[in-house]
NUFI-280566 format. One record per residue (C-alpha): residue in three letters; residue number from 1; x, y, z. Coordinates in steps of 0.02 Angstrom, whole numbers, plus 50000, padded with zeros to 5 digits. Layout:
<nodes>
{residuo->ALA	num->NUM	X->X	Y->Y	Z->Z}
...
</nodes>
This chain:
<nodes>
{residuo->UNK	num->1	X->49798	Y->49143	Z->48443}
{residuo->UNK	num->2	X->49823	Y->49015	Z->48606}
{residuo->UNK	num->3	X->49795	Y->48842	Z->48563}
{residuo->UNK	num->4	X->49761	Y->48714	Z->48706}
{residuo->UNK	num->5	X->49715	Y->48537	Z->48705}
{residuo->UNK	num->6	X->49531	Y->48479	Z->48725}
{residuo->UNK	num->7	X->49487	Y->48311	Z->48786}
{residuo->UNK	num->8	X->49588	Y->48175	Z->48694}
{residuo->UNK	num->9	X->49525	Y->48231	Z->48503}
{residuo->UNK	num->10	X->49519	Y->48395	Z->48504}
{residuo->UNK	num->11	X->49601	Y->48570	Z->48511}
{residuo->UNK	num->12	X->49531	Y->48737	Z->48572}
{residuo->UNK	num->13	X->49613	Y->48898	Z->48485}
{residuo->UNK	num->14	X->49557	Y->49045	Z->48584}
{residuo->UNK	num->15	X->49569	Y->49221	Z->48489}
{residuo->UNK	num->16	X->49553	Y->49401	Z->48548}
{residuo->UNK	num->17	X->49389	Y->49449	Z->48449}
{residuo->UNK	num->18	X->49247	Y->49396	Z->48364}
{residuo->UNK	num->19	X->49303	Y->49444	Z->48203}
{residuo->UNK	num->20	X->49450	Y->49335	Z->48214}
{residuo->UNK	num->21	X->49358	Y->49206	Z->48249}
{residuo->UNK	num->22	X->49235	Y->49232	Z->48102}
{residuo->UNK	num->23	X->49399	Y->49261	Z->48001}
{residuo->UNK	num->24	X->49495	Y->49103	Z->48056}
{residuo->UNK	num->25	X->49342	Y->48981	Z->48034}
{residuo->UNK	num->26	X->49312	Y->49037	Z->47873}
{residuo->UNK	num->27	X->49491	Y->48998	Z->47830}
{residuo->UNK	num->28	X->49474	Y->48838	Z->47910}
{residuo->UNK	num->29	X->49327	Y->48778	Z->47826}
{residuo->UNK	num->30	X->49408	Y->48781	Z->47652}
{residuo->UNK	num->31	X->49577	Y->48684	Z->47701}
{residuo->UNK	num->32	X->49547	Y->48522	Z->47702}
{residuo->UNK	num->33	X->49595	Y->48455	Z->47871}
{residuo->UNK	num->34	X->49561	Y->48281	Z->47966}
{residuo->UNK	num->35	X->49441	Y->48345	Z->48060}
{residuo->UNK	num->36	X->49262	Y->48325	Z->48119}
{residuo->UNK	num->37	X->49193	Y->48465	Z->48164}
{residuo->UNK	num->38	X->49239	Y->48658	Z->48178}
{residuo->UNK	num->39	X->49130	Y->48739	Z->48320}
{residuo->UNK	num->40	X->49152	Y->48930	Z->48346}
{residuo->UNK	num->41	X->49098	Y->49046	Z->48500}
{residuo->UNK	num->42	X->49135	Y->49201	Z->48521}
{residuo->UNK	num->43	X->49305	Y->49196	Z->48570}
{residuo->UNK	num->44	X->49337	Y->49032	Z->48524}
{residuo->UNK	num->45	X->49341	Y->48890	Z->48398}
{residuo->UNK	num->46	X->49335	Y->48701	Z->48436}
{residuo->UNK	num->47	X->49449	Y->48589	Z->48311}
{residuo->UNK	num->48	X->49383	Y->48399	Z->48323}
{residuo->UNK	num->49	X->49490	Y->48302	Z->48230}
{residuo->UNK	num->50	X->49470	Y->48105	Z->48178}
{residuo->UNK	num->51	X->49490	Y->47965	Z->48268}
{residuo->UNK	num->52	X->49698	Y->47929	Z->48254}
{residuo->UNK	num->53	X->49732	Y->48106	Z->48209}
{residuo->UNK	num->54	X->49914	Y->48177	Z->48264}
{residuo->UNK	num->55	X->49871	Y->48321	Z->48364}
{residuo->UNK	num->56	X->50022	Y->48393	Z->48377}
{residuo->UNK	num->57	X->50028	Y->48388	Z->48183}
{residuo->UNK	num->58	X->49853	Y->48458	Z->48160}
{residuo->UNK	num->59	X->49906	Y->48604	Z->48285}
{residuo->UNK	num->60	X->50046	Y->48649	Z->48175}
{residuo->UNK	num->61	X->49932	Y->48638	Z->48014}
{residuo->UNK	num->62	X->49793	Y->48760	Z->48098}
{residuo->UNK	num->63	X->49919	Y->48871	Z->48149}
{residuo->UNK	num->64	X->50004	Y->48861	Z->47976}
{residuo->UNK	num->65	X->49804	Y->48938	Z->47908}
{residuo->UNK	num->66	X->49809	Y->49108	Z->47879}
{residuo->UNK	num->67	X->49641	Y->49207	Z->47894}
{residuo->UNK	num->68	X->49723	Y->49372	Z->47822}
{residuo->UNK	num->69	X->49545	Y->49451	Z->47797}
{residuo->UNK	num->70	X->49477	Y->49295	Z->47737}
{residuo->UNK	num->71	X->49298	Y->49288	Z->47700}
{residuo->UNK	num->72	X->49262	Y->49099	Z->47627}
{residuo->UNK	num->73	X->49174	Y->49074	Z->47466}
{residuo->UNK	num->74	X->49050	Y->49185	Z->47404}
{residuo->UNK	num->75	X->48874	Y->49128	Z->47430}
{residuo->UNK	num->76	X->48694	Y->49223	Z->47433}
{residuo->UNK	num->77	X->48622	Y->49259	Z->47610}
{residuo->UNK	num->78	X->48475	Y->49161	Z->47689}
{residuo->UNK	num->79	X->48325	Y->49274	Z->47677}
{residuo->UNK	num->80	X->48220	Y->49271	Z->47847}
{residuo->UNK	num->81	X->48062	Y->49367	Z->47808}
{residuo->UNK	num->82	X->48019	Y->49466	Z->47964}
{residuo->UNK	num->83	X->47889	Y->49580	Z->48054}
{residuo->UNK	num->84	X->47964	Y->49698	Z->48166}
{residuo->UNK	num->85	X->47816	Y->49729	Z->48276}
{residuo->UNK	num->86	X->47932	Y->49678	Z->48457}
{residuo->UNK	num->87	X->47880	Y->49724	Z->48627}
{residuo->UNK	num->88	X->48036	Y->49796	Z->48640}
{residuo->UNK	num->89	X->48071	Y->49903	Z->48491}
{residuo->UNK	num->90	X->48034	Y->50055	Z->48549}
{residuo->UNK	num->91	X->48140	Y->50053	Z->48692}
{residuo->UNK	num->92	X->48275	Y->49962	Z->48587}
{residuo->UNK	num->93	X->48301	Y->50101	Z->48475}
{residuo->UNK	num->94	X->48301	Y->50240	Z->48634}
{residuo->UNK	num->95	X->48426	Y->50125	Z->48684}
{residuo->UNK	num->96	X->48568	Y->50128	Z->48543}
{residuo->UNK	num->97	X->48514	Y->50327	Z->48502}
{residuo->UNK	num->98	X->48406	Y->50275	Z->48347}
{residuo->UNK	num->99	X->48224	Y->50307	Z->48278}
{residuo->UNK	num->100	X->48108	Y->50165	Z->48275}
{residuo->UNK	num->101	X->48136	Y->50189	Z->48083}
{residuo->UNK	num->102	X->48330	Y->50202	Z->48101}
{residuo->UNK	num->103	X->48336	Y->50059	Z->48188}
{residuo->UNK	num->104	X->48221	Y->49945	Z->48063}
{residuo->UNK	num->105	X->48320	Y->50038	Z->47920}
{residuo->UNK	num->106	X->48500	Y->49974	Z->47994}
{residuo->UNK	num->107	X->48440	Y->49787	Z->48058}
{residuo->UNK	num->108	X->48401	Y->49759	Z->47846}
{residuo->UNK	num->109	X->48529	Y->49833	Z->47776}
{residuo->UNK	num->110	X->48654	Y->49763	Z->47887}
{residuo->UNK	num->111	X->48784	Y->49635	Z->47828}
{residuo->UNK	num->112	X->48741	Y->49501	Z->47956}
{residuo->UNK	num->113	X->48842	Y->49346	Z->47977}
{residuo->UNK	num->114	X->48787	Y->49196	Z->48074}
{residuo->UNK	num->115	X->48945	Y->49214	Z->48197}
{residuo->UNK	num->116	X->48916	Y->49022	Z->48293}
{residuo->UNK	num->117	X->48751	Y->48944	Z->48376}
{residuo->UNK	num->118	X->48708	Y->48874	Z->48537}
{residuo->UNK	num->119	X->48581	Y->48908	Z->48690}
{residuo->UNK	num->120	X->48456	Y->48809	Z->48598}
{residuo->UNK	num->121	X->48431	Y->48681	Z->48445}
{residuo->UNK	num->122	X->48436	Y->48812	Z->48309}
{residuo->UNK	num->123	X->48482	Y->48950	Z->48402}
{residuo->UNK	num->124	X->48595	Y->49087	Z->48287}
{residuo->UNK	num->125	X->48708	Y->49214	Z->48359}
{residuo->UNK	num->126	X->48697	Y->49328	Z->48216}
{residuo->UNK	num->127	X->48840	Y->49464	Z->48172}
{residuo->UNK	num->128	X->48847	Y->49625	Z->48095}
{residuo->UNK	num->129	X->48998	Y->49716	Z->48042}
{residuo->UNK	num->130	X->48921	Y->49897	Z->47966}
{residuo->UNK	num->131	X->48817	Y->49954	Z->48150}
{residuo->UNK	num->132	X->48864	Y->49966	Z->48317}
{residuo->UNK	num->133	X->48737	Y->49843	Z->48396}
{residuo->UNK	num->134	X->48804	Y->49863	Z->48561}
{residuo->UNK	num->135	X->48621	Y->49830	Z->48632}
{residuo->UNK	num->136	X->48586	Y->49805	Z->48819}
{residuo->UNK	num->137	X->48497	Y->49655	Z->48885}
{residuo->UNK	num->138	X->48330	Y->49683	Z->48979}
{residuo->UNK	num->139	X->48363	Y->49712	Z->49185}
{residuo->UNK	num->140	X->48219	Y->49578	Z->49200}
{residuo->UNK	num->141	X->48229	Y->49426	Z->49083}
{residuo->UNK	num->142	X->48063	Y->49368	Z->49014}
{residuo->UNK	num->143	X->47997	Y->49192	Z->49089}
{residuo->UNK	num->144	X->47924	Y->49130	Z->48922}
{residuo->UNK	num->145	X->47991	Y->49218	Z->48722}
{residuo->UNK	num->146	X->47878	Y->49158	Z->48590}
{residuo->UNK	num->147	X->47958	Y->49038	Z->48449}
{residuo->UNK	num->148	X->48020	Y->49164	Z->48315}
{residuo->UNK	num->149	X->48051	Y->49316	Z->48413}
{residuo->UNK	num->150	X->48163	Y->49422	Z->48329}
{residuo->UNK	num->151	X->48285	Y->49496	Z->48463}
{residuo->UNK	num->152	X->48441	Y->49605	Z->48475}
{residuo->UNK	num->153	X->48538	Y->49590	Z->48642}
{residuo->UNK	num->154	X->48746	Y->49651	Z->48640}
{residuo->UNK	num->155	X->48815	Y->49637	Z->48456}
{residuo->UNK	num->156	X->48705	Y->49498	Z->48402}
{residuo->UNK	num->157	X->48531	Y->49482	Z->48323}
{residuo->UNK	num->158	X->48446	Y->49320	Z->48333}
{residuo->UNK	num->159	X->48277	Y->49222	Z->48293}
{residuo->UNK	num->160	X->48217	Y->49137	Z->48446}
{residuo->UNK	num->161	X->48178	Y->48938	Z->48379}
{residuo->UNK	num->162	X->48047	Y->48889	Z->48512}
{residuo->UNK	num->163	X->47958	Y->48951	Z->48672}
{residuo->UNK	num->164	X->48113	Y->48994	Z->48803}
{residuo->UNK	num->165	X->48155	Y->49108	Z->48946}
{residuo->UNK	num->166	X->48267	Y->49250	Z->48886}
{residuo->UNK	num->167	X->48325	Y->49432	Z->48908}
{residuo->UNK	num->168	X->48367	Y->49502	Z->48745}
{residuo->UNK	num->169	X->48259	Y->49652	Z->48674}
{residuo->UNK	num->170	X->48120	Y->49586	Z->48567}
{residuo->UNK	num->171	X->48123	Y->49701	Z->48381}
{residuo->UNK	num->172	X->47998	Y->49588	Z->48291}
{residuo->UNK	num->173	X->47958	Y->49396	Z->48243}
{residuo->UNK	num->174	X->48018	Y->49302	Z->48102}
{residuo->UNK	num->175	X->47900	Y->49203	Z->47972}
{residuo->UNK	num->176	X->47994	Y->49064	Z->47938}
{residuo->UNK	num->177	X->48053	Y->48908	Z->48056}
{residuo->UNK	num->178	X->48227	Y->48911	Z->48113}
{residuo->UNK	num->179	X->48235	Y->48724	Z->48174}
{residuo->UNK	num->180	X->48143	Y->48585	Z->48076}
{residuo->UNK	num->181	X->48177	Y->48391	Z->48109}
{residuo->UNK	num->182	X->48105	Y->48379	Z->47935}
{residuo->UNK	num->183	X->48252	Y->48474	Z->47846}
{residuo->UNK	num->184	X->48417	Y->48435	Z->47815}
{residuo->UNK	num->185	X->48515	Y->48537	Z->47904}
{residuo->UNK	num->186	X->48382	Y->48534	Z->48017}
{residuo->UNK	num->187	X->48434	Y->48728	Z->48074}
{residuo->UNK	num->188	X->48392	Y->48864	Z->47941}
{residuo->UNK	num->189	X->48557	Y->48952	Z->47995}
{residuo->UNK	num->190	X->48732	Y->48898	Z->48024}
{residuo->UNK	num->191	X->48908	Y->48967	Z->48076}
{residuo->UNK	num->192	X->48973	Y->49078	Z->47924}
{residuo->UNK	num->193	X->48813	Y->49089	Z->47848}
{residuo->UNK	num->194	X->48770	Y->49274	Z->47777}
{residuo->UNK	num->195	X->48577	Y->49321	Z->47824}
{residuo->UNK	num->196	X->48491	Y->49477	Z->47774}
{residuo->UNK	num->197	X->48312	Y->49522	Z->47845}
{residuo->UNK	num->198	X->48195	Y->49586	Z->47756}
{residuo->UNK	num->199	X->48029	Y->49631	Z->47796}
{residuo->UNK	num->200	X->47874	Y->49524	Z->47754}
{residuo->UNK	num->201	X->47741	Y->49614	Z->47642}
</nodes>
């Protein structure tokens, strides 16, 4: 792990994979550090730490965190009721070597993770860890994706929150809202969280 500084609060600790990341923030999460906020990527986690923090100090206590196959504390996954009735899922399947049916069998019973968000408000990159979901994007991204798209595009799955361009391969559309003012979290999903799909009667 290669830790560099980050403005005047914070530290970035770059990692090789996304599974050490997803490892390392779930490590960090249950020490109890002066921090702010933990923000992963894919490659990456952002330490914020609070105001007066010693960041020389709180380098050598994240590096003193071992993940060691660390998983965080149990919890049950976020259900996200879905219809998987995509533009796309046809030629997503052909794409990874599945069946329509293969394909819908593997995205439930997958162990998804939500692995960090971003893009937009809501926004999940969501991680699996039994499937190789090595999908490609489409050659021509779409202008407008309907709010609750259900899409698979590299190793991530993800529910599109509101009306956006994109280029991932639409499977199916969720039936639930992934981003509501009105909640607290506002987002349905979050870094760490577990999700399983399941699909709506």
């Amino acid at each position: 792990m290669r830790v560099l500084p980050s403005g005047s609060r914070g530290l970035l600790l770059e990692m090789d994979s996304l599974e050490e990341v997803l490892e390392r923030y779930a490590a960090l999460k249950d020490v109890d550090l002066p921090v702010l906020d933990l923000v992963p990527a894919g490659r990456t986690i952002l330490v914020v730490a609070d105001r007066g923090t010693d960041l020389r100090e709180l380098e050598q206590t994240v590096r003193a965190v071992r993940p060691g196959g660390h998983t965080g504390p149990e919890r049950d996954p976020v259900e996200v009721p879905v219809r998987y009735d995509g533009e796309d899922l046809h030629e997503a399947a052909e794409l990874l070597g599945w069946s329509t049916e293969e394909l819908v069998r593997r995205h439930q019973e997958e162990e998804w993770t939500v692995a960090f968000c971003g893009f937009a408000p809501g926004f999940a990159y969501i991680a699996g860890t039994r499937f190789d979901w090595d999908t490609p994007r489409r050659s021509s991204p779409r202008t407008k994706v309907p709010p609750g798209a259900l899409a698979l595009a590299g190793e991530f799955t993800a529910v599109y929150p509101r009306e956006s361009p994109g280029g991932w391969q639409l499977v199916g559309h969720a039936l639930v809202e992934m981003f509501d003012l009105d909640r607290d979290p506002p987002s349905l999903l979050l870094p760490g969280t577990p999700v399983r799909f399941v699909e709506a009667s």
